[in-house]
C-alpha positions as CSV (number, residue, x, y, z in Angstrom):
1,X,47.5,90.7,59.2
2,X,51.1,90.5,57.8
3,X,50.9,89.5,54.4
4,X,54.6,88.4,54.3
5,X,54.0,86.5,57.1
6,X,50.9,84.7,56.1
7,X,52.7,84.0,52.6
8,X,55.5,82.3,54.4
9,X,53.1,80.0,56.8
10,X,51.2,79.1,53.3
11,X,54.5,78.2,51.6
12,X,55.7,76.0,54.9
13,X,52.4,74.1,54.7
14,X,52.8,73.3,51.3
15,X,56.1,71.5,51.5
16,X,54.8,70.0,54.7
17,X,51.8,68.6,52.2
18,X,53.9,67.7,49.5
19,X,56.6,66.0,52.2
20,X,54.0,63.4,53.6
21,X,53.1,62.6,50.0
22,X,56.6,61.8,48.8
23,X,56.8,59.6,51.9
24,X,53.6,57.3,51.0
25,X,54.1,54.0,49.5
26,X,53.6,53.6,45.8
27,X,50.0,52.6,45.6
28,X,48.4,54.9,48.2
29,X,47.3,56.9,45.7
30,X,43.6,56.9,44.6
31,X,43.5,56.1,41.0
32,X,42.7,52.5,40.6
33,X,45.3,50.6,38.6
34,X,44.1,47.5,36.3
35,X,46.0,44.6,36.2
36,X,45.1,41.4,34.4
37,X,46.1,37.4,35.7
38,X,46.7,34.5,33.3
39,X,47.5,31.3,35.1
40,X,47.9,28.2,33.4
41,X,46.3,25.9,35.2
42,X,45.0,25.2,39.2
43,X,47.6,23.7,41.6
44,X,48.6,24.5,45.2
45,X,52.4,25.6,43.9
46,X,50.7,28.5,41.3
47,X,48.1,28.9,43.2
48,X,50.5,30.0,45.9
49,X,52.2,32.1,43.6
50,X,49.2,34.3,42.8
51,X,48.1,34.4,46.2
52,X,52.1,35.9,47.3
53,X,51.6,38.2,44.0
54,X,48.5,39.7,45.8
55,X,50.1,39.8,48.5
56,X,53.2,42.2,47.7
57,X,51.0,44.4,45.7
58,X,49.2,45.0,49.5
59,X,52.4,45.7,51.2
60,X,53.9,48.3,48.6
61,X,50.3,49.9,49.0
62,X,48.3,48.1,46.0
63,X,44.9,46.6,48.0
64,X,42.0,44.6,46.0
65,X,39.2,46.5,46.1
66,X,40.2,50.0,46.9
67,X,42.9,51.0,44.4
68,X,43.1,47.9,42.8
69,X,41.3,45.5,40.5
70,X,42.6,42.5,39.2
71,X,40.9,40.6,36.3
72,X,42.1,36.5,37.0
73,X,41.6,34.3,34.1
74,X,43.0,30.2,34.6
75,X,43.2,28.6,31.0
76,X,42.5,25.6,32.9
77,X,45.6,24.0,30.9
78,X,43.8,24.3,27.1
79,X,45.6,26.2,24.6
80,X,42.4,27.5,23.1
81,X,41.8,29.1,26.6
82,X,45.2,30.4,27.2
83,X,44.5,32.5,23.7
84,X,41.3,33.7,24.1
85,X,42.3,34.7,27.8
86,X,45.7,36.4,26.4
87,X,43.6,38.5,24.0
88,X,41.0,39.3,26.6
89,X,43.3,40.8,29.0
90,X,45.2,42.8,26.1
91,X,42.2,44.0,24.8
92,X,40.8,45.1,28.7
93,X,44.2,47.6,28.5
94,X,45.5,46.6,31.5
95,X,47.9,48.6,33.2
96,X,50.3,45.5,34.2
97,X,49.3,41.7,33.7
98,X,50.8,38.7,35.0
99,X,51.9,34.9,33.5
100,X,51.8,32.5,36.2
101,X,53.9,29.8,34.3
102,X,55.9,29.8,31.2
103,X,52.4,28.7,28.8
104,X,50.9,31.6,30.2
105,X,53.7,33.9,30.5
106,X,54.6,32.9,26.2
107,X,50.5,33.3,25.5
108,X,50.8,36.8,27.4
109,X,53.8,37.9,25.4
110,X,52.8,36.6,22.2
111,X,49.6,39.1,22.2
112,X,51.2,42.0,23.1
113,X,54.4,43.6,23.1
114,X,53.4,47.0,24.7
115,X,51.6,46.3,27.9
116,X,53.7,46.1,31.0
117,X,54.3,42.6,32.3
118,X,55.6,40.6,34.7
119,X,56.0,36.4,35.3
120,X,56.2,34.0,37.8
121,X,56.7,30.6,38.0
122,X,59.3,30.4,34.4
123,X,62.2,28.4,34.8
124,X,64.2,29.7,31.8
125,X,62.5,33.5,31.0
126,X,65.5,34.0,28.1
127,X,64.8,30.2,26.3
128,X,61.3,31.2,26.6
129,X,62.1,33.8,24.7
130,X,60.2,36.5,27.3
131,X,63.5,38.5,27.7
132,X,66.6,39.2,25.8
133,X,68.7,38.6,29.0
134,X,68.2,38.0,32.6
135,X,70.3,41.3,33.2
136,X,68.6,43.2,31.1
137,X,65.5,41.9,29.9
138,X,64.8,44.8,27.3
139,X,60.9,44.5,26.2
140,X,58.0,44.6,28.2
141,X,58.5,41.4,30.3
142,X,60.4,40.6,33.7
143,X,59.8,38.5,36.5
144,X,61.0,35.5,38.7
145,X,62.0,32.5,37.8
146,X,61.5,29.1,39.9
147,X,64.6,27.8,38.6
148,X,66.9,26.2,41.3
149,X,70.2,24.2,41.2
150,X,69.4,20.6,39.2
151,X,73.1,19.8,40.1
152,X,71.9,20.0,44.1
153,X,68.5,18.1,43.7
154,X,70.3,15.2,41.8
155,X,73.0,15.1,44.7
156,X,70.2,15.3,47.1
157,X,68.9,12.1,45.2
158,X,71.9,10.2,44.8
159,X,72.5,10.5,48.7
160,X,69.3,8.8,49.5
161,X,69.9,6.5,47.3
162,X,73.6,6.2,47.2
163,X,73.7,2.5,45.2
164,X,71.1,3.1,42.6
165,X,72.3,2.0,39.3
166,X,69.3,3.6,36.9
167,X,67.4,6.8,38.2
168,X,64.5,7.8,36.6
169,X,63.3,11.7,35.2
170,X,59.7,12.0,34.4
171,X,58.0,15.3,32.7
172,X,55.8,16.8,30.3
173,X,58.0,17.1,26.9
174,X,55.9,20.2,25.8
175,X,56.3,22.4,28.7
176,X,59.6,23.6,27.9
177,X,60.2,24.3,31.7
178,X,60.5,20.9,32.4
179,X,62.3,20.1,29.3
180,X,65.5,22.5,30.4
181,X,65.2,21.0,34.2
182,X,65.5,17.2,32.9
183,X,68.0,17.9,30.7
184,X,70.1,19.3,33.3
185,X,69.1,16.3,35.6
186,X,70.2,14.2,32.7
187,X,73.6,15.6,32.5
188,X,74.2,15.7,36.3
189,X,73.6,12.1,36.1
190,X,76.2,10.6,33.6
191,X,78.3,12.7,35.1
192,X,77.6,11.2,38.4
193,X,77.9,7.8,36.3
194,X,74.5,6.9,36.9
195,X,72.0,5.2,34.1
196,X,69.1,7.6,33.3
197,X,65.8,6.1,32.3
198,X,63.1,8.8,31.3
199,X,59.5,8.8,30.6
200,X,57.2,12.0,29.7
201,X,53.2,12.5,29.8
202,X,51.7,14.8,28.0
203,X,48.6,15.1,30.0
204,X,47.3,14.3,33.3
205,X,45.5,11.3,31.6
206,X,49.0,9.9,30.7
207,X,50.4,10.2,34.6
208,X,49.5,7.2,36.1
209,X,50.9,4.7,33.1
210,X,54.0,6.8,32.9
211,X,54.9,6.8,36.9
212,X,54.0,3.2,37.4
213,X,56.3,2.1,34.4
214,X,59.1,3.8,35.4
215,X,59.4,3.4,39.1
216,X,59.3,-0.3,38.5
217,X,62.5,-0.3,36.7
218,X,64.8,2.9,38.4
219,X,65.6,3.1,42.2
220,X,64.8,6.7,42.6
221,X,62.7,9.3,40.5
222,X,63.6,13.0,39.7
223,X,60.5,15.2,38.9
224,X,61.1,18.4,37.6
225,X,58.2,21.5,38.5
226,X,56.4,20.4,35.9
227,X,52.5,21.7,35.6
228,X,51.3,18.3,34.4
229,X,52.6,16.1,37.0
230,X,51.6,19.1,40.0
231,X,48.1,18.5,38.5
232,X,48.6,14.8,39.7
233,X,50.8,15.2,42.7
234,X,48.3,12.9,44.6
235,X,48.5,10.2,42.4
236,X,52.1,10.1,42.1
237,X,52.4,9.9,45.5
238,X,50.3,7.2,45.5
239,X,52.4,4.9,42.9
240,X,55.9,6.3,44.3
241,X,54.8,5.1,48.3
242,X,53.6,1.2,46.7
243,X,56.4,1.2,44.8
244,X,58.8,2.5,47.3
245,X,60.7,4.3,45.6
246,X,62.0,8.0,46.7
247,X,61.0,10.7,44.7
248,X,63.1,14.2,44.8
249,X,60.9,17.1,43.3
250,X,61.8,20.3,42.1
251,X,58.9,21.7,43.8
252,X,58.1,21.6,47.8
253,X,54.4,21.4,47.2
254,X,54.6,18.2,45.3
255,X,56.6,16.9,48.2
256,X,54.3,17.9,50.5
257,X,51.5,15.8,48.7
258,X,53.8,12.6,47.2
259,X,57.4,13.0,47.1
260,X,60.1,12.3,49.4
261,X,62.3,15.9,49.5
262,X,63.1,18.9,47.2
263,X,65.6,21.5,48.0
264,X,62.6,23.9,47.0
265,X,60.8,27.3,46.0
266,X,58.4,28.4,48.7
267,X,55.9,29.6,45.8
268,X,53.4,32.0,48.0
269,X,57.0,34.3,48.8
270,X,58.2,34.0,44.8
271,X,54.9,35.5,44.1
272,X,55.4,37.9,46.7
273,X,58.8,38.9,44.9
274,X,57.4,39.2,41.6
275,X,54.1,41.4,43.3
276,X,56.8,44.0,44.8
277,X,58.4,44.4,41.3
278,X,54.9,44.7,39.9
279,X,54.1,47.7,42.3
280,X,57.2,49.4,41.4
281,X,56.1,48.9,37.5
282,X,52.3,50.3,38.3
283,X,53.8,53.2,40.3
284,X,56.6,54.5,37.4
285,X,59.6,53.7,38.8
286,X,60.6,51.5,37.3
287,X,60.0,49.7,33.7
288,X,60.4,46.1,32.4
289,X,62.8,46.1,30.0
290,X,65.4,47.8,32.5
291,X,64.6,45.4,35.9
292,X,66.7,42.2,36.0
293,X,64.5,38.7,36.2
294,X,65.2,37.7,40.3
295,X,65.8,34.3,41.5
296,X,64.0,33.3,44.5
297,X,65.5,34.5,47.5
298,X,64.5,31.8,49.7
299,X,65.8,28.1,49.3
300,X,65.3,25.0,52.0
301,X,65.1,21.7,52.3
302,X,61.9,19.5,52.6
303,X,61.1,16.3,53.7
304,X,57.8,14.6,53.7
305,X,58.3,12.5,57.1
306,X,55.3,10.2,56.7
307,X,56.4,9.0,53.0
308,X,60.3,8.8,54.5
309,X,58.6,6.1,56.7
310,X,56.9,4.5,54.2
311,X,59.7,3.8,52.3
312,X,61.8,2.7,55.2
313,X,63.7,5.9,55.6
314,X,64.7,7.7,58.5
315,X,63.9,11.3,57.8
316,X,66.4,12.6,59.4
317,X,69.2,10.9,57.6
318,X,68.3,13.3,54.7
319,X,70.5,16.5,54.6
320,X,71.0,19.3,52.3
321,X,74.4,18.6,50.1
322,X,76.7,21.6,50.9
């Protein structure tokens, strides 16, 4: 046999190899990557957010249960758990985790500074204090944020309600998510020369009281994505319809269960975002501090048909401002 010859085919075969390696996706590989989940608490719009998480990983190549395991923890909305959970995940040495929520993403960040990470579900990652920019986040933290334009959701408001003389904003004052999107609201308000009337719960205990007071003295409600008031999206809906007042949301799930509209994040395809930049993370190409926090790519209007009726309005009247 030719030696040269056979030296050459050996040679071609290994740059054939090593092509159809470069050209598999990041996680085809067989080492199995850790990464730890801390969500804040159970409701469809995080819950969606995990699930789209998962998802991405699978496209880029990262599957459950073949070169993947994922640790999820839900704190369940107690700061004792959020801590204990935090730690548990540092200590596991992850090789990426995830905050679903800015309570979750702060408890996450607050344990350790070293471990990869990425968010989802923070309205305001740089008054959160999780990045030193949006540009260029320079620690271990990056991620999506569910912020959208208060300015928009207000007009939206004002339009179905085009004579209201007092609006009211209702939130959870220590979730400083909400706290940055009712502000906003408030400004976009008396700007709009409209009287602002707000109320805030602290829990899910404090819901009921605090929606029933208020929509009997505003003629439309703005609710922030606020984790408290998701929790009790049901019940809100409830108070909102016998009250008949319209309720804008920030976030399309809570419209879907008790408000009126939202020009909204579809959660499931944020968390698919944020699982994509995750993969790239896990597979070295790219690192936190360097990858700019996204915005969701996908905005759209929602109306809940059966509660426009029930307050006497024709759904299709509502329109997206411009």
């Amino acid at each position: 046999m030719n030696i040269k010859k056979l030296a050459t085919g050996i040679s071609l075969v290994g740059l054939l190899l090593l092509g159809g390696c470069s050209s598999k996706k990041a996680g085809t590989s067989t080492t199995v990557k850790h990464v730890g989940v801390l969500q804040v608490v159970q409701h469809p719009s995080l819950d969606k957010a995990y699930k789209g998480f998962k998802e991405g990983l699978k496209e880029e190549g990262y599957v459950e249960g073949k070169n993947l395991k994922i640790d999820y923890q839900n704190a369940q909305n107690s700061q004792d758990n959020l801590k204990s959970m935090s730690e548990k995940l540092v200590n596991e040495k992850s090789d990426l985790i995830l905050g679903i929520a800015t309570p979750a993403a702060q408890s996450l960040a607050n344990t350790s500074q070293d471990i990869p990470m990425v968010v989802t579900a923070v309205t305001d990652l740089k008054a959160a204090k999780l990045v030193k920019s949006d540009a260029k986040p320079g620690k271990n933290v990056t991620g999506t944020t569910d912020m959208v334009s208060i300015d928009k959701q207000i007009e939206l408001l004002l339009s179905i309600v085009p004579h209201a003389k007092t609006i009211g904003i209702m939130y959870n004052s220590g979730e400083s998510n909400s706290k940055i999107q009712a502000d906003l609201a408030i400004a976009a308000l008396k700007k709009a020369g409209v009287k602002v009337l707000v109320k805030t719960a602290n829990t899910t205990n404090d819901v009921q009281q605090v929606t029933e007071t208020l929509a009997s003295k505003v003629q439309g409600i703005f609710l922030p994505t606020d984790n408290t008031f998701d929790s009790a999206a049901s019940l809100v809906g409830k108070v909102v319809k016998e009250k008949k007042v319209p309720l804008v949301a920030g976030s399309i799930d809570q419209v879907k269960v008790g408000g009126l509209a939202s020009i909204g994040i579809d959660y499931e395809a944020l968390g698919r975002q944020t699982g994509k930049m995750a993969a790239k993370i896990l597979s070295g190409k790219a690192k936190p501090a360097d990858m700019p926090v996204q915005r969701a790519k996908n905005l759209k209007l929602v109306v809940n048909k059966k509660m426009a009726k029930a307050l006497g309005i024709n759904p299709n009247s509502i329109k997206a401002p411009k």
